[in-house]
N, C-alpha and C positions, 0 to 999 in steps of 0.2 A: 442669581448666583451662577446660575449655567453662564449666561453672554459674560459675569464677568472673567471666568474662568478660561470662553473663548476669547476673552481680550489680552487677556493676557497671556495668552497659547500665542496669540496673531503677534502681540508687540517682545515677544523673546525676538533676541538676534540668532543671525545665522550660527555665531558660536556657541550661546548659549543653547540652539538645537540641536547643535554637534557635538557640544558637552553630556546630552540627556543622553544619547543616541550611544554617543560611546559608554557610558554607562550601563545602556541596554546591553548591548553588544559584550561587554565585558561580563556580566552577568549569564549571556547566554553560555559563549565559551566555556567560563568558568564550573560551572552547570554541567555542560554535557563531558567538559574532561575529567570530572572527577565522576560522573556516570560511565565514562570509557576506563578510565582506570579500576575500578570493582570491576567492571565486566570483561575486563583484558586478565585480571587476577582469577575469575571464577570461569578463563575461556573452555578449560581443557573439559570441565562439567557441560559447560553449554555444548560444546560441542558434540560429546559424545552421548546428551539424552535428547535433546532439542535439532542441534541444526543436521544430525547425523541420522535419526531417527528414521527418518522415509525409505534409507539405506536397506532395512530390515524386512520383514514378516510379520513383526509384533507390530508395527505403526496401526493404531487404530483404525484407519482407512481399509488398508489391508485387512485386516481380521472381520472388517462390514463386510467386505464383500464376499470371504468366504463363509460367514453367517449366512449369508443370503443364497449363495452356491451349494451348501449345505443340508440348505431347508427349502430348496427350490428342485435340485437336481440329485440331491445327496454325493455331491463330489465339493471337493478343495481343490483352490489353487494353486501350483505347482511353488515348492517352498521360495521368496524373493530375497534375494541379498545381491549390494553393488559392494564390491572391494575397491575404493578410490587410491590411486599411486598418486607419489609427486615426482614431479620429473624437472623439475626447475630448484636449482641449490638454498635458493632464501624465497621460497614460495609459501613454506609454512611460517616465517616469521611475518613477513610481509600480509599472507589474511590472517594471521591473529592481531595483529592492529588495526590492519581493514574494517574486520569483523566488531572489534571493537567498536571503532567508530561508526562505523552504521547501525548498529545496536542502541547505543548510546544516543545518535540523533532520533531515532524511531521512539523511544520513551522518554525523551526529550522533546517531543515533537509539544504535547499541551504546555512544556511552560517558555517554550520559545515563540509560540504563536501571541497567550497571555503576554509576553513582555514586547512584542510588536506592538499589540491592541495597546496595549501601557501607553506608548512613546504615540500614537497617532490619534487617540480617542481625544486628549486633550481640546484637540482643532479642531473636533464633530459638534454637533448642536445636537438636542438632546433627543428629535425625531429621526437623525441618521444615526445615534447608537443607538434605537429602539429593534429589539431580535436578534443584538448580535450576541445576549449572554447565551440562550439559546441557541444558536446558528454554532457557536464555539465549543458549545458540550454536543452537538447533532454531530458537527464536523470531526471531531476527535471520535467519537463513539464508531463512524460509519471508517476512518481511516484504520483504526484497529480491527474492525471486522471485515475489512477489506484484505490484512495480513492475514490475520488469519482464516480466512475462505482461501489466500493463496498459500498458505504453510500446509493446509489440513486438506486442502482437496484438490487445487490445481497442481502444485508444484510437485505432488506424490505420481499423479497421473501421469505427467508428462515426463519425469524419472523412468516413472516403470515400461512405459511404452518406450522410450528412448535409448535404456538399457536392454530391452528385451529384442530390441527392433535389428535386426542383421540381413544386410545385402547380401552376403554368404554364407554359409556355416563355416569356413573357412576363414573371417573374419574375426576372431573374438572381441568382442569389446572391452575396452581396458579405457576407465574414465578416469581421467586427470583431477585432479582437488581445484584446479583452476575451473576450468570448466564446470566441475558442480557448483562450485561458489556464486560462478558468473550466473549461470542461471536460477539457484536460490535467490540470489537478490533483487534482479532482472524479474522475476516471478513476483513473489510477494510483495515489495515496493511496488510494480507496479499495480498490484490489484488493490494496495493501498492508498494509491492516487485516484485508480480510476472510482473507487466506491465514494470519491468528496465529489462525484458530479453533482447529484441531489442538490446537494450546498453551493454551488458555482451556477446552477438554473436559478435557485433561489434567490444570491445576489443580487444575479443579471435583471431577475422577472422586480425584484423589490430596487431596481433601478430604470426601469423601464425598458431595458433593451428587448427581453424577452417574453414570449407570453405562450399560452397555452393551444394559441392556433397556432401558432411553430411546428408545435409536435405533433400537431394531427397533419398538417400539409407535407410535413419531412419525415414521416413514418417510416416509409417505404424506402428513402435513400439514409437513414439512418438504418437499418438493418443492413443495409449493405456496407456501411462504415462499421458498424461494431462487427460484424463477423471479420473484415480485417484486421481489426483491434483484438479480438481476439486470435487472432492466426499469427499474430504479431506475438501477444504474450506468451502463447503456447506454439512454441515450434513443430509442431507434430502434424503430422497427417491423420490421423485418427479423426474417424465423427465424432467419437464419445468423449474425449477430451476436449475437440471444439466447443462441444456443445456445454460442457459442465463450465468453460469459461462464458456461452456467450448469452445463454437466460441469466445466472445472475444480473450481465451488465446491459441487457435488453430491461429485466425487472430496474435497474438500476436508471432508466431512458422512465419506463412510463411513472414512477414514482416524482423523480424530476416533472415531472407535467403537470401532477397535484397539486406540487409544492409552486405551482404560478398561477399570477392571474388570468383572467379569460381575456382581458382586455388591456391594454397598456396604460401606464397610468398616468393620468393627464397632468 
């Protein structure tokens, strides 16, 4: 049944692959603008409990730490709040669609991926789709917790340090709505890419490119790349913000190693 299903994936024409594909694609679209539309309707909410929230003292991050400040030292944190301006005439119309649509692709992200597998599975034989149902709920599961490690721990850290951080007193800081945008998404997006490594070793390793002596011989120049990788995602000078970026995505290296074989596969 599978060969004959491959035969007839092989003998479609170019148009008829064009036909599927625009189909896909229409679906996607369709999909995610009406996901951007409720969430461009429900902005002024998101905005002001979710994507505003780090802004504050009450963010749960914040309130960890002076629990711990608390019951360590018996001192609090000096109270945190950023007041964002806009300084550009159509900047809040402009990221309220923005916002939208990056919203919108991020939990659109499981049924866009699904509707690629859709349009290419066809033309696999039935030991190259073996692990991807699997591989497709690991990779979704670790891209979400990849946002949120950067909503909930990175992108709060790197605010608070950034606002608080003054080359003068003389200075005050006055942060722009562009600027917090660029770096909330630039943040989280990226901690949401980099947690699908696991899944992109696994590929590799369940393709034979990569294997598990990799990661023991490239150890050491792998710590040196992901600490840029981190310095990269977190603009900050601070240890304790590099570091809360760069064990995750070190844990994120040795788990990847697991997930291959010892050997290449012949």
């Amino acid at each position: 049944m599978n060969n004959e299903n491959n035969s007839t994936s092989h003998e479609m024409s170019f148009w008829g692959h064009l036909e599927v594909l625009r189909g896909v694609l229409w679906r996607i679209v369709a999909t995610t603008a009406i996901i951007a539309i409720g969430l461009f309707i429900g902005m002024h909410w998101i905005f002001d409990n979710i994507i505003l929230a780090p802004c504050n003292s009450d963010f749960p991050l914040y309130q960890f730490f002076d629990f711990i400040l608390s019951n360590t030292i018996g001192e609090t944190s000096e109270p945190f709040q950023v007041t964002l301006i806009n300084i550009k005439l159509a900047s809040q119309f402009y990221i309220h669609i923005s916002t939208s649509c990056w919203l919108a692709l991020s939990l659109a992200f499981p049924f866009i991926v699904y509707q690629l597998w859709g349009f290419i599975s066809p033309g696999l034989y039935e030991n190259e789709k073996r692990g991807i149902k699997s591989a497709f709920f690991f990779g979704n599961i670790m891209f979400y917790l990849g946002i949120a490690i950067g909503y909930l721990l990175v992108f709060p850290l790197t605010l608070r340090f950034l606002a608080d951080y003054q080359l003068s007193t003389t200075i005050p800081n006055t942060i722009s709505l562009d600027s917090y945008m660029d770096n909330f998404f630039i943040i989280t997006l990226m901690m949401g890419v980099v947690f699908e490594l696991p899944l992109l070793a696994w590929l590799l390793g369940k393709m034979g490119f990569l294997t598990r002596e990799f990661f023991s011989t490239y150890r050491r120049h792998a710590i040196v790349v992901l600490l840029i990788l981190a310095a990269m995602i977190t603009p900050t000078g601070d240890p304790f913000t590099l570091s809360a970026v760069f064990f995750p995505i070190y844990l994120l290296w040795e788990l990847s190693s697991r997930l291959v074989p010892k050997t290449s596969v012949s």
